[in-house]
C-alpha positions in Angstrom: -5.7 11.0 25.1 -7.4 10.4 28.2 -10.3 12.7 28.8 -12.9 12.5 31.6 -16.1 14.4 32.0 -16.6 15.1 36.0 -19.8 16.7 37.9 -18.6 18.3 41.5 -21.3 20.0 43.7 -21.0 21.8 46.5 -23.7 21.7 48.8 -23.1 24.8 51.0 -24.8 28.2 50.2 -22.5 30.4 47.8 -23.1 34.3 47.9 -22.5 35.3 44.9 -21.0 39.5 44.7 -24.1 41.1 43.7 -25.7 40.2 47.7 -27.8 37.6 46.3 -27.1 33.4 47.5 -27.0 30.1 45.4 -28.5 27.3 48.1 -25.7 25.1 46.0 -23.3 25.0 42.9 -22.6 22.2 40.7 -19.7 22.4 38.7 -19.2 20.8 35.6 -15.3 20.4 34.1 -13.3 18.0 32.4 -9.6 16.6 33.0 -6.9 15.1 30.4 -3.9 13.2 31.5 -3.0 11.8 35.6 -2.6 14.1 38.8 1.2 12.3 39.6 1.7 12.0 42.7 2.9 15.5 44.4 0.1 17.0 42.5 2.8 19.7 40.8 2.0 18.7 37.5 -1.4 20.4 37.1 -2.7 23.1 34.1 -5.4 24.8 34.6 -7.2 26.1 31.3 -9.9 28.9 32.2 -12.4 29.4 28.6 -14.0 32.0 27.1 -17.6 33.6 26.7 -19.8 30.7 25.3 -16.7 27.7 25.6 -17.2 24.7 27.4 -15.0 23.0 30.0 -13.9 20.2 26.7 -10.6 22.0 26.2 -9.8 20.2 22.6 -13.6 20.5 21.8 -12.7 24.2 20.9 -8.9 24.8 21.0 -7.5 22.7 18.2 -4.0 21.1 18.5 -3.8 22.1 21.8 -4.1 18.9 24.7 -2.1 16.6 22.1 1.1 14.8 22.8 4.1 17.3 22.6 2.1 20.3 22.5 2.1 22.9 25.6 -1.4 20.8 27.0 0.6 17.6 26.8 -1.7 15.1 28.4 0.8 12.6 28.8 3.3 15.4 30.7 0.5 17.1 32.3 -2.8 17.1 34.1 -5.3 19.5 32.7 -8.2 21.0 34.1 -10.9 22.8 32.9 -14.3 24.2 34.0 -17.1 25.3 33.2 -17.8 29.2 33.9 -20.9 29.9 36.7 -23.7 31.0 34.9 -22.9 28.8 31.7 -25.1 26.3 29.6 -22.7 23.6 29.9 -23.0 21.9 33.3 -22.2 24.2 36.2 -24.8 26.1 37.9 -27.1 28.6 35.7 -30.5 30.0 34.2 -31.1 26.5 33.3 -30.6 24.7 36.4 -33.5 24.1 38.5 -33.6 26.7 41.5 -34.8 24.6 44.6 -36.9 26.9 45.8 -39.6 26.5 42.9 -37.9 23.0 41.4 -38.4 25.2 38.2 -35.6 26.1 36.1 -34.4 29.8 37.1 -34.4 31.3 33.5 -34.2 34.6 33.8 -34.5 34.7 37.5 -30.8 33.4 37.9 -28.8 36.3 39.6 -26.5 38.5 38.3 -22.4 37.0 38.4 -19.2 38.1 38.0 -15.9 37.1 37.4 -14.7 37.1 40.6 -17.6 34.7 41.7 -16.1 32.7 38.5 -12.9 32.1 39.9 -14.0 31.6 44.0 -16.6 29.0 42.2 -13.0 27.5 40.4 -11.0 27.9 43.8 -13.4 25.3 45.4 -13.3 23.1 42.8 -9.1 23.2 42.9 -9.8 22.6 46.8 -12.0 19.8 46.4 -9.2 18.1 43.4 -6.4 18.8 46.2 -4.6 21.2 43.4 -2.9 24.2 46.0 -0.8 25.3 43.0 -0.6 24.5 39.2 2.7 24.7 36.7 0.1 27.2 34.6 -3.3 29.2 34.6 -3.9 30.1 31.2 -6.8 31.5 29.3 -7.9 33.9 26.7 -10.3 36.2 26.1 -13.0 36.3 29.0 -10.7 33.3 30.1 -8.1 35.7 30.6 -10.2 37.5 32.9 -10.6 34.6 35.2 -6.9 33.9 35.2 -5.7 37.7 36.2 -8.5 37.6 38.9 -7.4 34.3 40.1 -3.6 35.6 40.2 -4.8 38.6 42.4 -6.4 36.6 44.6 -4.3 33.9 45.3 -0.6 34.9 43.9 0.9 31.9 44.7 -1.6 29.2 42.9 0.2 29.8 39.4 3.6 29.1 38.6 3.2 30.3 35.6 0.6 32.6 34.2 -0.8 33.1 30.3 -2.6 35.8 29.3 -4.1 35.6 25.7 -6.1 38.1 23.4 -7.2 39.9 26.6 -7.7 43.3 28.9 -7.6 43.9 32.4 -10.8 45.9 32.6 -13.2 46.1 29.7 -13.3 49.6 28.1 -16.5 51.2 26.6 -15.6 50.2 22.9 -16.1 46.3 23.9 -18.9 46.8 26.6 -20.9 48.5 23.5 -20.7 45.6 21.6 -22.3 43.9 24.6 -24.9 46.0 25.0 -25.9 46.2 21.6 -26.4 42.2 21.7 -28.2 42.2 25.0 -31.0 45.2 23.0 -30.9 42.1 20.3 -31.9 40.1 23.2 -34.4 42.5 25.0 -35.8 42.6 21.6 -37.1 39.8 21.2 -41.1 39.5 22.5 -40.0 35.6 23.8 -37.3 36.8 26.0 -38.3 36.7 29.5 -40.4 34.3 29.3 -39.7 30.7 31.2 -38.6 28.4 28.4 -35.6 27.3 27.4 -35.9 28.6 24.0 -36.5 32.2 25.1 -34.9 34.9 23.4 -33.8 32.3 20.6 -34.0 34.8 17.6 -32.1 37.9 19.5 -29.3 35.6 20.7 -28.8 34.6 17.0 -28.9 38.1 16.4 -26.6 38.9 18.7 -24.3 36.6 17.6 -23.9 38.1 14.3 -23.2 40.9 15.7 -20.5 39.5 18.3 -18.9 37.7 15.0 -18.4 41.3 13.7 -16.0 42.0 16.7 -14.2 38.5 16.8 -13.0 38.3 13.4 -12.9 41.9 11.9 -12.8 43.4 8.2 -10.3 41.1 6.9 -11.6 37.5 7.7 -14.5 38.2 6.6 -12.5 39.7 3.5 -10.8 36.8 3.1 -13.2 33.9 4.1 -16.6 35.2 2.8 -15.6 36.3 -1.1 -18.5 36.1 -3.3 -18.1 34.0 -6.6 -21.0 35.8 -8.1 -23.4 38.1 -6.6 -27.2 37.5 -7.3 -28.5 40.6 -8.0 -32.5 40.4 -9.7 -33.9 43.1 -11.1 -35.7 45.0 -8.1 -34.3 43.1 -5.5 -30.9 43.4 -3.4 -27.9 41.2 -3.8 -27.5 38.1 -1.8 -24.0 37.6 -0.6 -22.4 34.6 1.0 -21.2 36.9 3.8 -25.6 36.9 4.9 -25.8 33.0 4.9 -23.0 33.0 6.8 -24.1 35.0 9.4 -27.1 33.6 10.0 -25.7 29.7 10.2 -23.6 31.0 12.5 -26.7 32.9 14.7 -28.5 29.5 14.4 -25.4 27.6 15.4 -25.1 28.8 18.7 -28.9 28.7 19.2 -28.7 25.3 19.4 -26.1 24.7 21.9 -26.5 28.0 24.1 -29.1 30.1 26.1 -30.0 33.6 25.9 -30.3 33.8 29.6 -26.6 32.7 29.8 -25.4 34.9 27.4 -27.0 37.8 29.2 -25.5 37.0 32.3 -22.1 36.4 31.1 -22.1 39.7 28.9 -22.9 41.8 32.0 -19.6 39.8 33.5 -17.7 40.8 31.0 -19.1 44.3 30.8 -18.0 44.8 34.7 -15.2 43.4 34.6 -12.3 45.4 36.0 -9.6 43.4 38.1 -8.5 47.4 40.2 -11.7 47.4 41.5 -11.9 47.5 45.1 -8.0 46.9 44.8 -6.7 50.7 44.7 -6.8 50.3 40.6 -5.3 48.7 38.2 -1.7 49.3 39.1 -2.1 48.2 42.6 -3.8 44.7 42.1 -1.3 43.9 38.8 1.4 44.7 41.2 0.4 41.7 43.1 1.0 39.0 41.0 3.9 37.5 41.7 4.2 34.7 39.1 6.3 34.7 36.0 3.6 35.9 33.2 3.3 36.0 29.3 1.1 38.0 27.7 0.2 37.5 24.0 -2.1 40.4 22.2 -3.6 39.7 18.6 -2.4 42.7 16.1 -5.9 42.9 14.5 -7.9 42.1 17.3 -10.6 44.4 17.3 -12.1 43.5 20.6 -9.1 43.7 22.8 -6.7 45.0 20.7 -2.7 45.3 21.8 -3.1 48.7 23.9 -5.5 47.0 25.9 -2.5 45.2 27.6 -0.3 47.3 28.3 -1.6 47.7 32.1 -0.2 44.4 32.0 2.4 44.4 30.6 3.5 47.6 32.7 2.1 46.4 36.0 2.9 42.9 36.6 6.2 42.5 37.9 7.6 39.8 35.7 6.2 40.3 32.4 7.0 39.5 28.6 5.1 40.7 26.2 4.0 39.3 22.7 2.2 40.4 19.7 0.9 37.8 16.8 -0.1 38.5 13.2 -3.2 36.8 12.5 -6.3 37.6 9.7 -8.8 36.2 12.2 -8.7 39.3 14.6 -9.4 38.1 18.2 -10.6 34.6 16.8 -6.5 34.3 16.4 -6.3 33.0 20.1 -8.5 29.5 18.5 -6.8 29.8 14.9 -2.6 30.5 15.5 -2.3 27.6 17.9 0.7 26.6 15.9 2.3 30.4 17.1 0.8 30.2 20.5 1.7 26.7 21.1 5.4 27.7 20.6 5.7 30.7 22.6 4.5 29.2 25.6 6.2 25.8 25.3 9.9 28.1 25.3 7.9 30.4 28.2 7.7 27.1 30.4 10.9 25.3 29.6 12.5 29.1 30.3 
């Protein structure tokens, strides 16, 4: 498999939506496979919240021979989101006014500045159209935007474990971990490592919406509970969730995670389009849509705008004990539906 790690920066001012300008953005993404030579052969994979642009780093079984990333059929691309940790431009990049990191001086993005910030990269690989734009999750996001704004850059378009505007019930879980964040007395402050202990705590809590009742159920079983006299029980289930808090300490930033949490939180692809019905109307390319039956984050009534609105639509619903963690875990299920989607 041939992967290659790319840095692309464009050195024009970018306003972002919220009024405020980046002097220049660099974009960080990778690319499996060869661009053949009418450049029609491209897939564009957008990722989720704290994902990087290393597609197989973090969807297993995915960009192998024979599956629906084929490397050796296809040309993939993926990059990293604006405001991330991984390479493209965010708190951590050094704002050239100060030569200083920006930490939590880094401006407020959305989506939509997402997916302009992807449209230039697309420009700059000489990609005006790909065979698919797929994502899940907040990648999904990215890929409905992207489909509003330019209908005819997918030919065909995957919608995974996703929702065309966040609703309350998801936005409160966002919140909550941005208080965990706020919380902490080093959060503000212009070090890397600020905010280290709320983001782990905020990652517990995100965990809670990913996976649901019962994974944890059915992955964090206790073979004996300790229970001393006078003190409470210590459960696998409470290692767990701290590794995992630590985990992403170590490869992510609290100033990121805030950003990208607001994203999600205003996220809603009718706006300034007439609502929802209007802008899904738009998109004129063959779609799939796949909802998760126990996802708890965007469960399946959070697509039926969707599925109801975008012209040419089919609609499917997986089984999965891993909630809205099924988009990374069912890739045997998912890899099947949209290999018959694109041969159909």
């Amino acid at each position: 498999m041939c992967c290659t790690a790319h840095i692309f920066t464009v050195r024009e001012p970018f306003r972002l939506e919220c009024g405020e300008v980046l002097p220049s953005v660099t974009i960080a993404y990778h690319t499996y496979g060869t661009l053949n030579s009418d450049r029609s052969n491209a897939i564009w994979v957008c990722h989720a919240l704290t994902a990087n642009s290393e597609v197989a780093d973090w969807w297993p079984h995915t960009v192998e021979s024979g599956r629906f990333l084929d490397p050796e059929r296809y040309f993939v691309v993926c990059a990293n989101i604006l405001g991330s940790h991984y390479g493209t431009t965010g708190p951590m990049s050094s704002d050239p006014a100060t030569g200083e990191p920006y930490y939590n001086r880094f401006p407020q993005v959305t989506v939509r500045d997402m997916v302009r910030v992807h449209m230039l990269l697309a420009r700059h690989l000489g990609i005006q159209s790909v065979e698919m734009l797929v994502g899940s999750s907040l990648g999904g996001f990215q890929c409905m935007e992207w489909a509003v704004m330019q209908p005819d850059f997918p030919r065909h378009l995957v919608l995974i474990a996703t929702t065309p505007v966040t609703r309350p019930w998801a936005a409160a879980f966002n919140e909550s971990q941005r208080m965990c964040l706020e919380a902490d007395q080093t959060y503000g402050l212009p070090s890397p490592d600020a905010g280290t202990a709320g983001l782990a705590a905020a990652r517990s809590i995100a965990l809670l919406s990913y996976r649901g009742g019962r994974a944890y159920d059915l992955t964090q079983p206790d073979t004996q509970a300790l229970r001393p006299e006078g003190y409470p029980a210590v459960r696998r289930v409470h290692s767990y969730q701290r590794h995992q808090g630590d985990k992403l300490c170590r490869r992510f930033n609290a100033y990121s995670y805030h950003r990208l949490t607001c994203a999600v939180d205003a996220h809603d692809v009718g706006w300034g389009r007439g609502g929802l019905q209007t802008a899904l109307s738009g998109i004129t390319a063959p779609t799939m849509v796949i909802a998760i039956k126990g996802d708890i984050l965007f469960p399946p009534s959070d697509h039926s705008e969707l599925v109801n609105y975008i012209p040419q639509c089919e609609y499917h619903e997986i089984e999965s004990d891993f909630g809205h963690d099924g988009f990374l875990i069912e890739y045997e299920i998912i890899d099947g539906l949209i290999k018959k989607f694109l041969n159909t």
